[in-house]
N, C-alpha and C positions, 0 to 999 in steps of 0.2 A: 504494500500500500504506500503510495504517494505522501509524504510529507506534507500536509495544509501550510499554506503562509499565514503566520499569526502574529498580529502586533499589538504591543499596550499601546492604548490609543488615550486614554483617559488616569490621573490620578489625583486622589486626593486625600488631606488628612489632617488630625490634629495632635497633638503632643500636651501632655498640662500633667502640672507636680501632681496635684488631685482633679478630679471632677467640681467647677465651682459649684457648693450650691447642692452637689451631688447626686445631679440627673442621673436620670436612665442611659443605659449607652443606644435607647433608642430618640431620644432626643438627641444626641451626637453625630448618630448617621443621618439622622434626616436634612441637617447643614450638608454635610460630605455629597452624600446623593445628589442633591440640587447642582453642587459644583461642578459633578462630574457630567451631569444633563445638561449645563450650560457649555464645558468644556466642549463636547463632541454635537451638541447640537439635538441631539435624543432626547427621547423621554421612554416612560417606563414600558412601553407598548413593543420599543428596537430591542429591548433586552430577552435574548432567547433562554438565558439561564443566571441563576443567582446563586452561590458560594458560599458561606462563610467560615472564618475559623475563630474559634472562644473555647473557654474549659467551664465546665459547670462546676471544678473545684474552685477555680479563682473566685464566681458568681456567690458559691456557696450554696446553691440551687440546682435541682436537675430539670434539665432540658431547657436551660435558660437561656439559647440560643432560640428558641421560640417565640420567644418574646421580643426578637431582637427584629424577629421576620414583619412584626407591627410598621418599622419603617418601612419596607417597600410597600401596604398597604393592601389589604384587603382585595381588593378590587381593580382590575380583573384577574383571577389566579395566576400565578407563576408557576417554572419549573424550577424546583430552589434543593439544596442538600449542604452540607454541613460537617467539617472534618472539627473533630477535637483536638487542634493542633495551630500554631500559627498558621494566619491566613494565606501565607506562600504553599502551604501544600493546596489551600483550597483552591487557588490559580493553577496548580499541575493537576489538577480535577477536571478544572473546566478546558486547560488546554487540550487532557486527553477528550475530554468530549466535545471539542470542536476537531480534535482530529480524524474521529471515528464516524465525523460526517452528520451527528446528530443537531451542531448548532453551529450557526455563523458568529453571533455574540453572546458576550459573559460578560456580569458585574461579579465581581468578587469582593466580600469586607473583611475584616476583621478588627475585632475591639476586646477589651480587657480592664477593667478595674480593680488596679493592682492595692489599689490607698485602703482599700475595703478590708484588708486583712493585712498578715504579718507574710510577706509573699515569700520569703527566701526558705519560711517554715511550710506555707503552703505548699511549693515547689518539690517538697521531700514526698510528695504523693507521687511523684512522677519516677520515684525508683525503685527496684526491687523490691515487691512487696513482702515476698520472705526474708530475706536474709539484713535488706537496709533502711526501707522503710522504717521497721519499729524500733531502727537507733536515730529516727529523726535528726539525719545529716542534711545542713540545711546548704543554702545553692552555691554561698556565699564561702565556706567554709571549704566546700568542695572544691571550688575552685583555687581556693587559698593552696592546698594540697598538690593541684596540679601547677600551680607557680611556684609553689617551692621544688617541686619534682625537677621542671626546669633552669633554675638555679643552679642547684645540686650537681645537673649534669655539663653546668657551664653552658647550655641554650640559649641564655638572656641572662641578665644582672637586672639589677632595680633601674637601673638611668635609662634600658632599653625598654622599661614599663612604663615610665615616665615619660619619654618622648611620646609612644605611642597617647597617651594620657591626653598631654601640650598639644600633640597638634590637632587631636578630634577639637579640644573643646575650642582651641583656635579657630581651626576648620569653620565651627559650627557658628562663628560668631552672626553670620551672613542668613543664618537660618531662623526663618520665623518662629518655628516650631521648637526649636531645640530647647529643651530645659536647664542645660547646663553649656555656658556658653562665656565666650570673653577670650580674649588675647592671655595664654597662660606660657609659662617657661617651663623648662626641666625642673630648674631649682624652687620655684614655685610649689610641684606635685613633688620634688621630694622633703621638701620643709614639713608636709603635712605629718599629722601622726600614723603610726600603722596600724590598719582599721582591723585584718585578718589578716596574719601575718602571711605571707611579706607585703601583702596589696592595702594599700594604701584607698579612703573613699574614690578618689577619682579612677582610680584604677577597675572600679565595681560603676557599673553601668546605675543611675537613677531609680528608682523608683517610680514607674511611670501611667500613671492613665492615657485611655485613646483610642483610638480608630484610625480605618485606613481602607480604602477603598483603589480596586485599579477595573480598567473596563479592557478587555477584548474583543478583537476582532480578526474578521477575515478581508482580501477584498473584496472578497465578492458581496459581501453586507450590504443591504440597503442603506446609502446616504454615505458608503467609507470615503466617495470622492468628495465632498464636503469637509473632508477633516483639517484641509490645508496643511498637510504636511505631518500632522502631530501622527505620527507613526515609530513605533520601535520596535522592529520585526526581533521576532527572536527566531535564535537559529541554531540555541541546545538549550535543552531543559532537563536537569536528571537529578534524581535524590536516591541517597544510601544512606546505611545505617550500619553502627557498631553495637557492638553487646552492651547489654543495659547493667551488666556486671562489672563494677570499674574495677577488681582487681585483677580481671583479665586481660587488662587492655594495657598500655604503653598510653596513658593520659597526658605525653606531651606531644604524640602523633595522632591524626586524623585520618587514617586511610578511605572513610566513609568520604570525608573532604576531598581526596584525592583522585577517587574514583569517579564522584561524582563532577570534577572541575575537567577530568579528563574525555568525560563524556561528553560533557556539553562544552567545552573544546575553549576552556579556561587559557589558555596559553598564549592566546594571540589578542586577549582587549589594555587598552589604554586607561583605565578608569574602572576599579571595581567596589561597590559598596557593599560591605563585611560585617554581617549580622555575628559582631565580638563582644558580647556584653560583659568581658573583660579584658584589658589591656594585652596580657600576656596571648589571650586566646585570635589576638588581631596577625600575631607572631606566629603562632602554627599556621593559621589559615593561610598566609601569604608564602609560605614554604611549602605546605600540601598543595596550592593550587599550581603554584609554580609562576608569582607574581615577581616582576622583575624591579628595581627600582625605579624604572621610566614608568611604571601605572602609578596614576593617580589613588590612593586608596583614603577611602569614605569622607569626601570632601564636602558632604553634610556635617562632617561630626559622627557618625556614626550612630550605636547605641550607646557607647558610651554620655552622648548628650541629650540622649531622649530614649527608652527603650519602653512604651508598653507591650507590656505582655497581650502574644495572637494578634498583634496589629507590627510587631519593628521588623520579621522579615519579610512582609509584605511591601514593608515601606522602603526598605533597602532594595528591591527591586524598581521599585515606584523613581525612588530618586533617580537609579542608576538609568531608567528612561525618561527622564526630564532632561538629564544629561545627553541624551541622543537627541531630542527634543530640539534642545538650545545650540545642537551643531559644536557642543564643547569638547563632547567624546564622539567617536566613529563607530566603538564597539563596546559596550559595558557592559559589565557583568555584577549580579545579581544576587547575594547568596545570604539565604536562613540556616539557624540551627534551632533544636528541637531538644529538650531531653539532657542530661546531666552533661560537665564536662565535654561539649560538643557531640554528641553522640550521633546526632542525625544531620544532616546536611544536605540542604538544594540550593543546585547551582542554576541561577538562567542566564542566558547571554543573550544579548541582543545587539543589533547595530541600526545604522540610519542608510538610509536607501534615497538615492537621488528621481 
């Protein structure tokens, strides 16, 4: 079977320390949606399929992803489905199912209200429910573990944490969205205190409420020649996974990373935005993927400057085609992670097309 051509045509999103106020995350998406309907020119009738990714642990609620279905509205029914996982998988849902020829376009969201509970505690649902789960290892610690791992072997030192640190939040100063942002130095993030040893707060991605929405398409969609340009074809999309058991694995390599960058044919973009919700984990990624110094990496700021949970690798794809978008990059690339210490990993890439 033929390969479809499929471009993000459409994104949108928001970032905040908490929810003000403390809406619904369906009061959230229904701003988002509007932007993306203005963006491309559509309304809710062009949309052949709807997406989303959230955790009913985060919500504290089951099936609270239902409720979320409220924003796109009642009427007239949609074809809609729903991964429990960041909303970047729900985008490789809908990609497969425009590929298999059942839809020309997709809205995909994802949102998460991380402020509503103690998230790095919550997060310890997501592991091993026999053996790690009931030593509630929380996300922050874990990671702690795998930056010291790296130390140890002489991988990185702390100034190599630090940089990475300096330059997201730098990065991110240009970003509306970003929660954590400003002109920062080396010596700045190593003045701080050390929060979990060896990683220092800014080294540990925010705590973040939010959404995030992206639209697909084919060309052949009713209305694609109207979009003026806003096109970011992609041209790999692949996710893998490592064992959910961290004492079997080498937690200072990604091979899921690697497999998955080499698929979707990581090796040749100019700009990649790097779903590292911590500092040292920006450092594996750009050695599993085989990132060279000449790419630009996460020139939003990354997650380190805003990371909600079910919506930040969504959003890291989202920027990295704004990026094709704005004619700044040629070919970006695109990538979440999922699950403890990097354990899951998708890569998308896409480029701009004359």
């Amino acid at each position: 079977m033929a390969v479809r051509d499929v471009a993000v045509v459409g994104f949108a999103q928001r970032q905040m320390k908490e929810m003000d106020g403390s809406p619904t995350c369906v009061e959230i998406l229904v701003p988002i949606f509007a932007e993306l309907f203005e963006q491309t020119g559509w309304t809710k009738s062009d949309i052949d399929f709807w997406c989303s990714g959230s955790s009913d642990y985060l919500a504290g609620r089951s099936f609270s992803f239902v409720s979320a279905v409220d924003a796109i509205g009642a009427l007239p029914p949609v074809n809609e489905s729903h991964v429990e996982m960041d909303a970047a998988w729900a985008l490789y849902e809908a990609w497969v199912k425009i590929q298999i020829g059942e839809i020309d376009t997709a809205l995909v969201y994802g949102f998460g209200k991380s402020s509503a509970g103690v998230l790095r505690r919550t997060l310890a649902m997501q592991l091993d429910p026999y053996t790690m789960t009931p030593l509630w290892p929380d996300t922050v610690s874990i990671a702690g573990l795998q930056a010291r791992q790296g130390l140890e072997q002489g991988l990185w030192d702390e100034r190599a944490l630090a940089e990475v640190s300096s330059r997201s939040r730098t990065s991110a100063s240009d970003n509306e969205y970003a929660i954590r942002k400003g002109a920062t130095t080396v010596e700045d993030v190593l003045a701080e205190e050390v929060y979990a040893d060896p990683l220092r707060r800014s080294d540990c991605a925010p705590v973040s409420d939010g959404a995030a929405a992206i639209v697909l398409s084919t060309a052949e969609a009713p209305g694609f020649d109207k979009l003026s340009g806003r096109a970011a074809w992609i041209t790999g999309f692949e996710h893998r996974t490592d064992s959910i058991t961290l004492g079997t694995r080498d937690l200072t390599r990604s091979p899921s990373a690697a497999l998955a960058g080499s698929a979707a044919g990581s090796q040749d973009v100019d700009t990649a935005e790097l779903h590292a919700p911590f500092s040292h984990q920006e450092l594996i990624l750009r050695r599993e993927l085989g990132l060279g110094d000449d790419v630009t990496v996460n020139p939003s700021g990354g997650a380190l400057s805003g990371n909600p949970m079910f919506a930040s690798g969504l959003i890291r794809i989202g920027e990295a085609a704004r990026r094709i978008w704005s004619g700044e990059s040629s070919r970006a690339l695109g990538h979440a992670t999922s699950g403890p210490a990097l354990q899951q990993n998708l890569v998308c890439v896409m480029e701009g097309r004359s």
